[in-house]
C-alpha positions as CSV (number, residue, x, y, z in Angstrom):
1,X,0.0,0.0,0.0
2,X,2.6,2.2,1.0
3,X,3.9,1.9,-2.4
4,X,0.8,3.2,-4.5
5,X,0.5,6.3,-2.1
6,X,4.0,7.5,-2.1
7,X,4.5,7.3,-5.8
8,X,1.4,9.6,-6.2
9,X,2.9,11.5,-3.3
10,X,6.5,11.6,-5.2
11,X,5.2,11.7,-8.9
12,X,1.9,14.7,-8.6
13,X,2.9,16.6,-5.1
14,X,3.5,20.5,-5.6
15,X,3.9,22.8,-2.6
16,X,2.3,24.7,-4.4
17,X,-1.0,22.8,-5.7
18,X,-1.9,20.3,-3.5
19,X,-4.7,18.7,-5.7
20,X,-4.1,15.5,-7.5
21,X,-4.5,16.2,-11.2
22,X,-7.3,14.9,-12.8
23,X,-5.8,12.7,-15.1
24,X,-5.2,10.0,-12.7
25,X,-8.1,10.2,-10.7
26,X,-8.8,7.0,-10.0
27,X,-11.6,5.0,-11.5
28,X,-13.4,2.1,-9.8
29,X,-15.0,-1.1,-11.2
30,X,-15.5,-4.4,-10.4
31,X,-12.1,-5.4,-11.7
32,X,-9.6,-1.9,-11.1
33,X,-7.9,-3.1,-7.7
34,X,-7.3,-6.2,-8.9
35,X,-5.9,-5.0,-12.2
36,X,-4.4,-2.2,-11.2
37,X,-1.8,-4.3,-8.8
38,X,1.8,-3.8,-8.8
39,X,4.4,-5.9,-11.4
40,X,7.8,-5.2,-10.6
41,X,9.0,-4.5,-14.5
42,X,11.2,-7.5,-17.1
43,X,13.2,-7.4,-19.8
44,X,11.1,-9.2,-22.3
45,X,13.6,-9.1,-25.4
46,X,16.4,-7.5,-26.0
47,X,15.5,-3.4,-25.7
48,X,11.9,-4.8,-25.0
49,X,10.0,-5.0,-21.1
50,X,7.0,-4.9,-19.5
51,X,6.5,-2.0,-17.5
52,X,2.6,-2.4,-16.9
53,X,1.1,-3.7,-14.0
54,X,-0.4,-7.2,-13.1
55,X,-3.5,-7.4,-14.4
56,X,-2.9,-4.9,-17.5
57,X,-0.4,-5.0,-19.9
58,X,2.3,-1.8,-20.7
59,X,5.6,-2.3,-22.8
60,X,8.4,0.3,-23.4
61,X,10.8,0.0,-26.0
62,X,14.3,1.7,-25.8
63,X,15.0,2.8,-29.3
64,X,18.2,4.1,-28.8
65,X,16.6,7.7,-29.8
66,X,14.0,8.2,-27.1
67,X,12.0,5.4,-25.4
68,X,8.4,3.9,-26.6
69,X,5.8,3.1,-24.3
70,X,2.3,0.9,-25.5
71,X,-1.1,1.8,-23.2
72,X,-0.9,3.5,-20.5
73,X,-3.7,0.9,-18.2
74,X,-5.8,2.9,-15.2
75,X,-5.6,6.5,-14.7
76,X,-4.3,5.7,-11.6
77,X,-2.3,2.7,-13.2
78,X,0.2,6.0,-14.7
79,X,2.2,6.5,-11.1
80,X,3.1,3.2,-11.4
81,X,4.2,2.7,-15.0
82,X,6.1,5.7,-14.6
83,X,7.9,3.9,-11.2
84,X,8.9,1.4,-13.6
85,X,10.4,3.2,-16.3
86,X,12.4,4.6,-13.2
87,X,13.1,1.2,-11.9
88,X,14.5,0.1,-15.5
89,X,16.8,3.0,-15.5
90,X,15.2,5.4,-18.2
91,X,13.8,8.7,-17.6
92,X,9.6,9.7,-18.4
93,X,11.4,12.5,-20.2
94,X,12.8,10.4,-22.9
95,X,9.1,8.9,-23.4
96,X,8.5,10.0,-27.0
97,X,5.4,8.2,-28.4
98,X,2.8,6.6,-26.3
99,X,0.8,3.9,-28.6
100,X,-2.7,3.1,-27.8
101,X,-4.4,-0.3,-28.7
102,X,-8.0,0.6,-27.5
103,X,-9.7,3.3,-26.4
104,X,-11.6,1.9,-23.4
105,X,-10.7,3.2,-19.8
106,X,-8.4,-0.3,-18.7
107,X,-6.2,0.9,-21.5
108,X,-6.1,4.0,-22.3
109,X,-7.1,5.9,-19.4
110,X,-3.2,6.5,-18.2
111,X,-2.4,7.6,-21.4
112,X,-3.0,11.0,-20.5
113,X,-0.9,11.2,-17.6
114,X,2.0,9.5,-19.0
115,X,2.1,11.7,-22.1
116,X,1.5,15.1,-19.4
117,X,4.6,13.9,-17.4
118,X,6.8,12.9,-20.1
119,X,5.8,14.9,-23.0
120,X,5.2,12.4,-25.2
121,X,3.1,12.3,-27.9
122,X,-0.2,9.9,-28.8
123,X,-0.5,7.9,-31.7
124,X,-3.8,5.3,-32.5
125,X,-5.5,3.4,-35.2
126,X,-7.8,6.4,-36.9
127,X,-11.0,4.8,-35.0
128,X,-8.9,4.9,-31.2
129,X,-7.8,8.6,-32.1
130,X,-11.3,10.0,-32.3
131,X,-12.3,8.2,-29.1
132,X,-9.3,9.3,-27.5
133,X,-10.2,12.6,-28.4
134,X,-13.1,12.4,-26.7
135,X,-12.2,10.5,-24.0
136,X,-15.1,7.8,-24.4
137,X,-15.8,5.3,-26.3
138,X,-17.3,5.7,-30.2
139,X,-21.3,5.2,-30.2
140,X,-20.7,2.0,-32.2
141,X,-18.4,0.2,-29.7
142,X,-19.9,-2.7,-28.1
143,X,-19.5,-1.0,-24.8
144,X,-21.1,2.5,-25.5
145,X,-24.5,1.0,-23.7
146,X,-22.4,1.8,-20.0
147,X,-22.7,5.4,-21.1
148,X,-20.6,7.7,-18.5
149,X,-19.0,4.4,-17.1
150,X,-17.0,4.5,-19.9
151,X,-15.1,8.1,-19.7
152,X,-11.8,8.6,-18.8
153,X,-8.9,11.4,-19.4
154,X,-9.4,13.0,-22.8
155,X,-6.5,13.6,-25.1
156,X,-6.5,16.4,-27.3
157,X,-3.8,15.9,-30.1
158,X,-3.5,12.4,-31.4
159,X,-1.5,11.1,-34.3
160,X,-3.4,8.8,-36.6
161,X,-1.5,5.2,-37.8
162,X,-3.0,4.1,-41.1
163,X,-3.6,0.2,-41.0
164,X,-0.2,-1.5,-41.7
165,X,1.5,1.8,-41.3
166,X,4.5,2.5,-39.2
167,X,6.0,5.0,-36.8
168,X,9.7,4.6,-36.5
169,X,12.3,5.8,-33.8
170,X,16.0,4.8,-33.2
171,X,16.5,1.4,-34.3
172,X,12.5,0.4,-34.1
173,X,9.9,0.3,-36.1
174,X,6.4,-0.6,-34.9
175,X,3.7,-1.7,-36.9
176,X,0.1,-1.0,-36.3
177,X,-2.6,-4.0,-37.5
178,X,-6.1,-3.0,-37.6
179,X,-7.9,-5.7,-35.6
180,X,-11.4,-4.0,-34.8
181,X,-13.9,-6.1,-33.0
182,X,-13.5,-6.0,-29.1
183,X,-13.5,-2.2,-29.9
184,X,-14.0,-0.3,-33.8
185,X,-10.1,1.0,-33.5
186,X,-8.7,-2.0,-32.0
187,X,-4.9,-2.1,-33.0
188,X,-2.2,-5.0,-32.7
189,X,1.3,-3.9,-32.6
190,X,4.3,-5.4,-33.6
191,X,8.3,-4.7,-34.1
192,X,11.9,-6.5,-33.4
193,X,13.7,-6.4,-30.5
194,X,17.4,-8.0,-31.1
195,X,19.9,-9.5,-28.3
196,X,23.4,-10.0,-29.5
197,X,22.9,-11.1,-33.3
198,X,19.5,-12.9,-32.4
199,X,16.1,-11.0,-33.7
200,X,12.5,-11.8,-33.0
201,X,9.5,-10.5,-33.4
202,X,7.3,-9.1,-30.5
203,X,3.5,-8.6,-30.9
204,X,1.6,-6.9,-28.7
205,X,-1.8,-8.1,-29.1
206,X,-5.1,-6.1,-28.8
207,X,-8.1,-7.7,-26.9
208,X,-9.8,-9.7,-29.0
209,X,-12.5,-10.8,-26.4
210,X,-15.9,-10.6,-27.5
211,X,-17.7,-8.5,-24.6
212,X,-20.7,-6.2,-25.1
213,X,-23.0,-3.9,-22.9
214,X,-26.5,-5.3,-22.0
215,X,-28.7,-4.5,-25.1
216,X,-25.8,-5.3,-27.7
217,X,-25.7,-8.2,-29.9
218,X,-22.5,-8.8,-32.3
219,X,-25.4,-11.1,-34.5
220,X,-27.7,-8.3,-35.1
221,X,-24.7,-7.4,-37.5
222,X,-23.3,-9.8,-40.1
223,X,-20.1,-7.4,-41.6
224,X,-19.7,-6.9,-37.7
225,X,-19.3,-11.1,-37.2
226,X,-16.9,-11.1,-40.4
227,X,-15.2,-8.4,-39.1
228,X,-14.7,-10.0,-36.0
229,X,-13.5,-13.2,-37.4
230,X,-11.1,-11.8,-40.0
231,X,-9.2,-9.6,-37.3
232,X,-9.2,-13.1,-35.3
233,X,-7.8,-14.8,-38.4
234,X,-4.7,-11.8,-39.2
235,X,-3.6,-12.1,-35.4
236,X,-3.3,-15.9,-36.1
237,X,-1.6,-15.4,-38.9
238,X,0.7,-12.7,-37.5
239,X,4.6,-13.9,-37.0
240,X,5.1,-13.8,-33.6
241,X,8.0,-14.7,-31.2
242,X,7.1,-13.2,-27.9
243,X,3.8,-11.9,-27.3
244,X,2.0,-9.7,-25.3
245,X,-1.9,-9.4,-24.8
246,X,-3.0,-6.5,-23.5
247,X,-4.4,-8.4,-20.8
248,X,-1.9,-10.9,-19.5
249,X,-4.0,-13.3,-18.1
250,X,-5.1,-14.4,-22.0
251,X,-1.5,-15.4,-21.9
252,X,1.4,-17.4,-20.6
253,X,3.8,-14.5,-19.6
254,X,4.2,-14.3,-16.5
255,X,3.8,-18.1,-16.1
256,X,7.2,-17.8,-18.1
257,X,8.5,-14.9,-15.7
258,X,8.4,-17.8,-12.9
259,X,10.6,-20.0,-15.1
260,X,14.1,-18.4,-14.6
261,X,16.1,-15.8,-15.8
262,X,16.7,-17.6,-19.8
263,X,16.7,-14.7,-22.1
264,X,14.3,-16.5,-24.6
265,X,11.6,-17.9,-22.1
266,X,9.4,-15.8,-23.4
267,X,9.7,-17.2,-27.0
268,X,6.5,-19.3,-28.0
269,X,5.8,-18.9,-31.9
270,X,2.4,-20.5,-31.7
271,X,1.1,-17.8,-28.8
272,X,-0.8,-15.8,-31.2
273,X,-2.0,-18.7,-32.7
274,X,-3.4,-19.9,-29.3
275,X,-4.7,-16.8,-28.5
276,X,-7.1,-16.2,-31.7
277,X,-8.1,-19.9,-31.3
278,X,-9.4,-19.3,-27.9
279,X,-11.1,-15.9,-29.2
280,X,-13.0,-17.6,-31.8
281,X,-14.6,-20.2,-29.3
282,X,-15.8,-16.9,-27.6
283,X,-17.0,-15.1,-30.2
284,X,-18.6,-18.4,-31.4
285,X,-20.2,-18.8,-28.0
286,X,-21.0,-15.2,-27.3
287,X,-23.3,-15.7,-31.0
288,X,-24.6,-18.9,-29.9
289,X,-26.1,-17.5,-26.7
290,X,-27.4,-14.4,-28.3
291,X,-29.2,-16.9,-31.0
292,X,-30.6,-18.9,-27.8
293,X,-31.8,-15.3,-26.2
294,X,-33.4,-14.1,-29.6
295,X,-36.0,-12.0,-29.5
296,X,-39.7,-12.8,-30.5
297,X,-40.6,-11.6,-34.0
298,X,-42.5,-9.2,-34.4
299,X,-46.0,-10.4,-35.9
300,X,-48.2,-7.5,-35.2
């Protein structure tokens, strides 16, 4: 506990403004606390780590020309992500691109407090920038039936990534794959991290978990459904080394963390292939029980 507190104490205190900023003003749900609870930060690959916390995913990458960082978790998930860039031995200052992969508040509600602190700028899919903008999610999101319960800190100027488009820094170049479905802007990223003369390919992997606000039905939509799927299908296809997912409980990485200090135990090629396979028996279930809970037609 004492942790949390001092690194808000440390990170937003002023003698002269003694009010916490409102970009990490914490937001409670049924899941935050448990999410939101401290990872001491790895080396994933190379110039790769994980810097997020234990229930949501965060990776920076040192380019050699300024650092990366991906999602920024909880508003009040920032203090923490910034501890660990500390931890690693880098400086929030040298944060010069903060990359969103969905626009909901578990992801990229710190985004606006990291970028504040470091300076940094915001990039997203074309979709994510206009509901980072906002700072809620698009009317067409699955999730736009929670209303106000999906806010979180706004951010005003956001740099648009086409789909398959890159953003280069240093020695690394990230590439952003459209994979709409658990949100309209869903992105997956992926770049190299090398180790000695070894490369490999790190993806960090959008959600692509089929969840919906009461009211919502992914079958009312057919090009919805295919969209779903295909995204599902270009993750699977995706070359992949190392990957992240944005929540790491859809994944084996910290099962890995446990296994020792080998450089390449987070190597599994077939993870992404594991992880869209286990999507599409959601998504196939999620349609199945919305076909069960049909609604009568109407016959008047």
């Amino acid at each position: 506990m004492c942790r949390i507190a001092c690194l808000f104490l440390a990170l937003f205190a002023s003698p002269l403004i003694h009010a916490q900023p409102t970009d990490v003003t914490p937001i409670e749900c049924g899941n935050c606390a448990r999410w939101n609870t401290p990872q001491q930060p790895f080396r994933l690959f190379g110039n790769s780590y994980y810097i997020g916390t234990r229930g949501l995913s965060s990776v920076l990458i040192d380019t050699g020309a300024g650092l990366i960082v991906l999602d920024g978790a909880l508003p009040q998930s920032a203090p923490l992500i910034a501890e660990n860039i500390r931890e690693l031995g880098f400086e929030l200052h040298d944060v010069r691109w903060v990359l969103s992969s969905h626009a909901h508040f578990d992801h990229a509600g710190g985004i606006a407090a990291l970028a504040r602190l470091s300076g940094a700028q915001v990039a997203a899919s074309t979709r994510g920038a206009n509901a980072l903008r906002m700072g809620t999610v698009t009317a067409d999101d699955p999730q736009a039936g929670y209303g106000m319960g999906n806010a979180y800190p706004a951010i005003e100027h956001v740099t648009e990534i086409v789909d398959g488009g890159t953003l280069t820094l240093g020695n690394t170049r990230v590439r952003a794959h459209y994979t709409p479905g658990h949100t309209p802007g869903s992105t997956t990223w992926s770049w190299q991290s090398c180790e000695a003369e070894r490369c490999i390919t790190l993806v960090y992997a959008d959600s692509l978990n089929a969840v919906a606000a009461p009211g919502f039905r992914f079958s009312d939509t057919p090009a919805r459904i295919a969209q779903f799927y295909a995204s599902i299908a270009r993750v699977a296809r995706l070359h992949c080394d190392i990957m992240v997912p944005v929540h790491p409980e859809f994944g084996e990485l910290f099962a890995r963390l446990e296994q020792g200090s080998d450089t390449l135990r987070f190597v599994d090629p077939n993870a992404c292939q594991r992880y869209a396979t286990a999507a599409r028996m959601r998504l196939q279930q999620m349609i199945a029980n919305e076909t069960v809970s049909a609604p009568a037609p109407n016959t008047r």
